[in-house]
C-alpha positions in Angstrom: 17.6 86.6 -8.4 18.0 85.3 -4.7 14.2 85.0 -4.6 13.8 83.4 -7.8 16.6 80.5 -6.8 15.1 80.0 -3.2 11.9 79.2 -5.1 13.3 76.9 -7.2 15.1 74.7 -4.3 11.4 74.8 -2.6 10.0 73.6 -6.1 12.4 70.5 -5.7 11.9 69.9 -2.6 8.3 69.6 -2.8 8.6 67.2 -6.0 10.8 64.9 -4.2 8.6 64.9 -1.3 5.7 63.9 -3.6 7.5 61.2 -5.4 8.7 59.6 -2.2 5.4 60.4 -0.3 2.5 59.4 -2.6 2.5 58.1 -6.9 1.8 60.9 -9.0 -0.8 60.6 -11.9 -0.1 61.5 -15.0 -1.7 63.7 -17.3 -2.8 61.2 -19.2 -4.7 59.7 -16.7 -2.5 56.5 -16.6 -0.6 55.9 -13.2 3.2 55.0 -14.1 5.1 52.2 -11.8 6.8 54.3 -9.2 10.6 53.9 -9.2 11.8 51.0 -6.7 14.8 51.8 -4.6 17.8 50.4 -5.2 18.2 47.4 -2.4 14.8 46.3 -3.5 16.1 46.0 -6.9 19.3 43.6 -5.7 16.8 42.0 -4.0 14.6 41.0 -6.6 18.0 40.0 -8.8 18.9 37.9 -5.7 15.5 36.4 -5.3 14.9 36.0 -9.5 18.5 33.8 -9.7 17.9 31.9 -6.5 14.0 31.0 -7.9 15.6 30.1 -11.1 18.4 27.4 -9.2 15.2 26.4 -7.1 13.2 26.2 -10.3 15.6 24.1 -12.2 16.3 21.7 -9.4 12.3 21.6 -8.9 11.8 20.5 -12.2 14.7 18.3 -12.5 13.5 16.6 -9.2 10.0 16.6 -10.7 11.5 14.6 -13.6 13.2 12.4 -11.2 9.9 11.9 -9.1 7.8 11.2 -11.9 10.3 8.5 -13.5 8.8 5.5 -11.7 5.1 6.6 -13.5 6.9 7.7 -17.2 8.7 4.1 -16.6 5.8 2.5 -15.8 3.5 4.0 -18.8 6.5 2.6 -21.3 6.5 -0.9 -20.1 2.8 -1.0 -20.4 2.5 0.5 -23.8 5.8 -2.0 -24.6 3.8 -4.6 -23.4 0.5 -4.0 -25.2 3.1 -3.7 -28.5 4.4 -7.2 -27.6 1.3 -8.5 -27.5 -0.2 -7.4 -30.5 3.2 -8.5 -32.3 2.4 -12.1 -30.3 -1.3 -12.2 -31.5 -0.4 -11.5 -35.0 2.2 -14.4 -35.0 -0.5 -16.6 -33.2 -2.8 -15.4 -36.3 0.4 -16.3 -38.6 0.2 -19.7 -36.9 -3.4 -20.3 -37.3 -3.4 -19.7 -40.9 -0.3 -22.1 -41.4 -2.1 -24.8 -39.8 -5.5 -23.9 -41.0 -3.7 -24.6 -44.8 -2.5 -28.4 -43.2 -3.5 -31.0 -45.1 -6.4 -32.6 -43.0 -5.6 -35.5 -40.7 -7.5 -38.1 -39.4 -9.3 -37.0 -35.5 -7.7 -39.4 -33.4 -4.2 -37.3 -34.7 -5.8 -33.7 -34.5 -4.7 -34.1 -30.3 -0.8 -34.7 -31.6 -0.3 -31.6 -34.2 0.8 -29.2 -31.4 4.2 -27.5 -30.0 6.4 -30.8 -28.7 6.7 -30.1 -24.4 8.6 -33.2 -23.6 10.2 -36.1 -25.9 6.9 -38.0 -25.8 5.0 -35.6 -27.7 7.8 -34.7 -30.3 7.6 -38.6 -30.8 3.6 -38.5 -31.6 3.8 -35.1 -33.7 6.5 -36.9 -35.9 4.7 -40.2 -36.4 1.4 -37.9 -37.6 4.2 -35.7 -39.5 5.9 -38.7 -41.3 2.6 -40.4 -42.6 1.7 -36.3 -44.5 5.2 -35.3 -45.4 5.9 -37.4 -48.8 2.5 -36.3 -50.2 2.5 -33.0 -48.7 6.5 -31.9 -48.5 6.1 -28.3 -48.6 3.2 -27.9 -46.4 5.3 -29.9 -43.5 8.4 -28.2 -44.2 6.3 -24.6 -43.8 5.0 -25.2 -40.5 8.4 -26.4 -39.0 10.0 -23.3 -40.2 7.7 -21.1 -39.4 6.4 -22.8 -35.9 10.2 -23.0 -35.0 10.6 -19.7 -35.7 8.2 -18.6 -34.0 9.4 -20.2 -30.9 12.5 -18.6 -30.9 11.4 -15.1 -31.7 9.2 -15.4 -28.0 11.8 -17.1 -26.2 9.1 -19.9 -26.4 10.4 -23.1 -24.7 10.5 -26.0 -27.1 13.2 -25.5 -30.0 15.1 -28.2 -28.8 12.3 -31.0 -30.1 11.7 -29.1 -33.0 15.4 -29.7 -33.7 15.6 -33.4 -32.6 12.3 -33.8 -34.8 14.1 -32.1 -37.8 16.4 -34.9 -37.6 13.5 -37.4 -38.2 12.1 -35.8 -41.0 14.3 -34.7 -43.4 17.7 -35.7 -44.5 20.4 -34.4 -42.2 22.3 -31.8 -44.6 18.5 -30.4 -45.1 17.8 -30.9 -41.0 21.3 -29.0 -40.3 20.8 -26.0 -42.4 16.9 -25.4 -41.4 18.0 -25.5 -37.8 20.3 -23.6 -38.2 18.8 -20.9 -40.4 15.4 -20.6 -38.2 17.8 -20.4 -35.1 19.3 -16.9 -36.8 16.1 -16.0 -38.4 13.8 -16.4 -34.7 17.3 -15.1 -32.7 17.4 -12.2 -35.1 13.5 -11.2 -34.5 13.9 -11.7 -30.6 17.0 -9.2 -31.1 14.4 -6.9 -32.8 11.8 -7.0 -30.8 13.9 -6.7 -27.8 15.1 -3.3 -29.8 11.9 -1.7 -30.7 9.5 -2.7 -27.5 11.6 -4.8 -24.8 14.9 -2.3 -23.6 12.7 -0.6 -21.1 11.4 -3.8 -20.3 14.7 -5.7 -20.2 16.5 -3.2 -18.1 13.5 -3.0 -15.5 13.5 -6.7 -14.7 17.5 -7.9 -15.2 19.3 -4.8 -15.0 22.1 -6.3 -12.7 22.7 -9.6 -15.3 22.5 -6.6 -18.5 25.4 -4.7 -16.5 27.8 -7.9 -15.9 27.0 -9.2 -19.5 27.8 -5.7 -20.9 31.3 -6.2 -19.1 32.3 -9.0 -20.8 31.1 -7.7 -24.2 33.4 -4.8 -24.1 36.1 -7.3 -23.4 35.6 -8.8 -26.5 34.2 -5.8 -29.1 37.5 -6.5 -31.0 36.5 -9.9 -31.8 32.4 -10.1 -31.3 32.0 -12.6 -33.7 33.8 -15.7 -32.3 32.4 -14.4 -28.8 28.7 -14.7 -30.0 29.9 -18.1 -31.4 31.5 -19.5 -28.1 28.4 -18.7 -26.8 26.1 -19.9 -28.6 28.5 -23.5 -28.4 28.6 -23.6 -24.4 25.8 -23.7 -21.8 27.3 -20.2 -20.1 24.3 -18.2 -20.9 20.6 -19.1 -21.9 20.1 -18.6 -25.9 16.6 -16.3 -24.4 19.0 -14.0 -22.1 21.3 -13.6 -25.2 18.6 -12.6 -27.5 16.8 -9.9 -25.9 19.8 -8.5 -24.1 21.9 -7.9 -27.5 20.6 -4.5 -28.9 20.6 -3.1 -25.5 24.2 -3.2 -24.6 24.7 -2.4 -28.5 25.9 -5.7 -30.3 25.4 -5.2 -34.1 22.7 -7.2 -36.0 24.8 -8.9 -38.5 27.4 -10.2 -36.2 24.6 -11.6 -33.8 23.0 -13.4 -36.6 26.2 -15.0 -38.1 27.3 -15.7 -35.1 23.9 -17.2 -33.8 23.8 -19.4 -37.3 27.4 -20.9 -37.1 27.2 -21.6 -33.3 24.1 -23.6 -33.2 25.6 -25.3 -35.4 27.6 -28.0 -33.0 24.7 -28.3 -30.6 22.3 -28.9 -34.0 24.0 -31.6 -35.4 23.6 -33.1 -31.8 19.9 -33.2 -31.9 19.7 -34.4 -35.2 21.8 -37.1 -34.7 19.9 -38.2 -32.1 16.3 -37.2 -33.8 17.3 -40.1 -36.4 16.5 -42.5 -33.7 13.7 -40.3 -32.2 12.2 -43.6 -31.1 14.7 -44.6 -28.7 14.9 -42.0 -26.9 12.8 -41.7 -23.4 14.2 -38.0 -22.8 15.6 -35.0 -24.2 19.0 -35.8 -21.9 19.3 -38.9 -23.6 21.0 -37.0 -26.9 24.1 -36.5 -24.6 27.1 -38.2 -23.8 30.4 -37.7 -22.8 31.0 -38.0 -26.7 29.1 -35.2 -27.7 29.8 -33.4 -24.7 33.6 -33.5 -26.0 32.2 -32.6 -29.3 31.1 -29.2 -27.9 34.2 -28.3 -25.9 35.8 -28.9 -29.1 34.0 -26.5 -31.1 34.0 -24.0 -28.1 37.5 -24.0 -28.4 38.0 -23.8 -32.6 35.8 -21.1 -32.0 38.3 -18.6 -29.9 41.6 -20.1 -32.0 41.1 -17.3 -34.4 41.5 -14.7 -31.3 44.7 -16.9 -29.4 45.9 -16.4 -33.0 45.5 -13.0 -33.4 46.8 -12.0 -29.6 50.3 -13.7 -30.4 50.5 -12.2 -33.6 49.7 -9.2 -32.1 52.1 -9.7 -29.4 55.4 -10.6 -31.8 54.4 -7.5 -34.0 54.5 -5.2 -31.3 
């Protein structure tokens, strides 16, 4: 029995000396993973958490790295967007005018986008001799040329809206302003929120982060901000436009506020497009009489929100 157990121990022994000394083959003919020791094995769980921290930060600095490139891929492919929404408004525009009644070729040089008072003067001499026998077709390439304008941020509205006011009859002059103001400020506001946040927060991402500021001061009443704006000189109709749907000012208060505001500064430019002839520049429409206009409306405009404040205050 002695012998038989002191076999057995030398048995062991050998078969741990084999599995520590060399890997044994199976019968099979397959060679199995030998066992790892232990401190290998915390080792490896060390080494696998530390590679995944290292992986993560890797990748997250990878996404960081590659920014600049993703950032500048979306910029171009929101440029190449704007552009083919630009072409097809040029194409727009060339079938408008391709539909004009024809005019005489010493007038063809005049039919084009007003840059300075003289030229607004010219296009609405050749506009005045076609508009009583061809009404609509005048009337459709204001709106749609004015429109157009302010949809680009296209410099020029302004003699578009002292021409209005040689034209047509001022009710009619006030309104179509006024409408193609909300209409091309609404599709700038679109554009700007399909194709040009990237874009916008690239270029003037200091001017988005102050104006987003003073929106949140006034979310409670948005409307009469938009208005006030739109009244004073604070901030260019353009920047307003395409900074809107980035710092998230809702569509329908943008465009009523956009159509009432330009409202004041409208019936400026009319006023003075009814003597289009006397004027020698753009700066001659003001005075200290219509500048006190404006500051008037500017002020009407926040009354509802001094108003509401006080009320506010005496309720509480």
């Amino acid at each position: 029995m002695a012998a038989k157990t002191s076999e057995n121990l030398s048995s062991l022994k050998q078969r741990n000396k084999s599995s520590t000394g060399r890997i044994l083959t199976s019968s099979l003919g397959a060679t199995p993973r030998a066992r790892l020791p232990q401190i290998y094995d915390l080792s490896y769980t060390r080494s696998k958490g530390w590679y995944d921290i290292y992986d993560s930060s890797t990748t997250q600095f990878t996404s960081l790295k590659s920014k600049p490139e993703e950032s500048n891929r979306s910029s171009t492919g929101s440029f190449v967007i704007l552009g083919l929404i630009f072409l097809t408004s040029i194409v727009a525009l060339g079938i408008v005018y391709l539909n004009f009644p024809k005019v005489e070729e010493s007038e063809k040089q005049h039919i084009k986008l007003p840059r300075d008072i003289e030229d607004a003067k010219r296009l609405g001499n050749v506009l005045s001799r076609y508009k009583d026998k061809f009404y609509i077709q005048v009337l459709g390439a204001y709106f749609v040329t004015y429109i157009f304008l302010q949809s680009f941020a296209i410099p020029g509205s302004i003699f578009l809206s002292i021409l209005s006011g040689f034209l047509f009859p001022f009710p009619l002059a006030l309104f179509l302003v006024c409408l193609c103001s909300g209409l091309g400020a609404s599709f700038c506001y679109s554009l700007s929120y399909l194709v040009g946040k990237r874009l916008v927060m690239k270029y003037i991402p200091q001017r988005v982060t102050e104006w987003q500021s003073h929106v949140d001061k006034h979310r409670e009443h948005l409307l009469n901000y938009i208005i006030f704006l739109r009244i004073t000189p604070f901030l260019p109709n353009w920047f307003i436009n395409i900074t809107s749907p980035v710092i998230n000012v809702p569509l329908v208060p943008f465009f009523i506020g956009t159509f009432l505001g330009v409202i004041p500064p409208s019936f400026i430019a009319i006023q003075a497009g009814t003597t289009l002839h006397q004027l020698t520049s753009s700066s001659d429409m003001l005075s200290w009489t219509s500048i006190g206009m404006l500051a008037l409306f500017a002020v009407i405009s926040l009354l509802p929100v001094i108003f509401k404040k006080k009320l506010q205050e005496k309720l509480d």
